[in-house]
C-alpha positions as CSV (number, residue, x, y, z in Angstrom):
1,X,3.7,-15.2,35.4
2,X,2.4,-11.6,33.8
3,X,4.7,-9.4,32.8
4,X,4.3,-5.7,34.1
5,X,4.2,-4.9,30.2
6,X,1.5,-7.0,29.5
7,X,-1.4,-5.5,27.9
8,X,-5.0,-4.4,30.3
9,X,-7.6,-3.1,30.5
10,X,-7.0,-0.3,32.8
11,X,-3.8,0.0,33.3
12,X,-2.0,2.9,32.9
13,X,2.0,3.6,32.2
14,X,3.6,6.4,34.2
15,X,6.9,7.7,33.3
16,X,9.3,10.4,35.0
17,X,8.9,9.7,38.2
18,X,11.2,11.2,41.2
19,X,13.7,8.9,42.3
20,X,12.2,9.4,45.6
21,X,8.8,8.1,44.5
22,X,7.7,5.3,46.1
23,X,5.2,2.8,45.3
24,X,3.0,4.2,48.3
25,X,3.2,7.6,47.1
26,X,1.7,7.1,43.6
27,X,-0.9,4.4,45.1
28,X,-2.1,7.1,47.4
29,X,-2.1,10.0,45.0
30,X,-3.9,8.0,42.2
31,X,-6.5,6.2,44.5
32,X,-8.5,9.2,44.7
33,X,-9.8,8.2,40.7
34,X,-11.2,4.5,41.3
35,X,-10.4,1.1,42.7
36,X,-6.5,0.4,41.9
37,X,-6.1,-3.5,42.0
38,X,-2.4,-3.4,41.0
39,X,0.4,-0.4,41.6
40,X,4.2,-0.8,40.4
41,X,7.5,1.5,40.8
42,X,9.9,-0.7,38.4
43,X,13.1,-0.9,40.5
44,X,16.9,-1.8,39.1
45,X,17.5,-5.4,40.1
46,X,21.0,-4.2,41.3
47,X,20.5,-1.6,43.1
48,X,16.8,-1.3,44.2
49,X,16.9,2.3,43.1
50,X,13.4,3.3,41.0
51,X,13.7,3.2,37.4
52,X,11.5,6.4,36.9
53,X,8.6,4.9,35.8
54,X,5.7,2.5,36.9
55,X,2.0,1.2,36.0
56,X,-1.1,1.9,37.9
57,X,-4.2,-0.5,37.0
58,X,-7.9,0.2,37.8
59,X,-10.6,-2.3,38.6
60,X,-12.8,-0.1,36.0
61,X,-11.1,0.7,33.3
62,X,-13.3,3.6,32.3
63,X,-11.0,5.7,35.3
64,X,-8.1,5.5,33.1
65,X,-10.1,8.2,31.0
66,X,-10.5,10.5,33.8
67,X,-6.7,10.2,35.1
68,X,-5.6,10.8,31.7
69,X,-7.3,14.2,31.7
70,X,-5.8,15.9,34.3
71,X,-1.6,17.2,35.0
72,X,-0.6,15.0,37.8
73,X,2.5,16.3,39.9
74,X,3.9,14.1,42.4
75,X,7.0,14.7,44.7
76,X,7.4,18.0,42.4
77,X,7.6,16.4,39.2
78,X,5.4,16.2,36.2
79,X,4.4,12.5,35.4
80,X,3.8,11.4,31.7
81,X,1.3,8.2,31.2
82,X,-0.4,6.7,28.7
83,X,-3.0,3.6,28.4
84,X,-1.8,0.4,27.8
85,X,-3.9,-0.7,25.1
């Protein structure tokens, strides 16, 4: 089974999310960019509360460019990413 750290093309870490994110939310607000064929908020195994950070990956990994050029604020809060390669 893949690990949500594995290493692909596309796929982009985000950090500082809102504990109210949910998955939806950052689907939704990142779909505008390209084809998203996988979309995580990491959740404690305890409590099911988010861990403030998640991965987004595109079909085309060439979007990742574009995402990463822009400030994207979600549920009032600035989110930090990075590629995964």
């Amino acid at each position: 089974m893949a690990s949500p750290y594995d290493i692909v093309p596309g796929k982009i870490f985000l950090g500082g999310i809102a504990a109210t994110t949910t998955q939806e939310t950052i689907f939704k607000h990142f779909a505008s960019f390209g084809e998203i064929i996988d979309c995580v908020v990491m959740q404690d195994r305890a409590t099911g509360k988010s861990r403030g950070f998640g991965f987004v990956t595109y079909r085309d990994s060439t979007v990742t460019h574009i995402v990463l050029s822009q400030v994207h604020i979600i549920d009032g809060k600035e989110v930090s990413y990075y590629i995964m390669s």
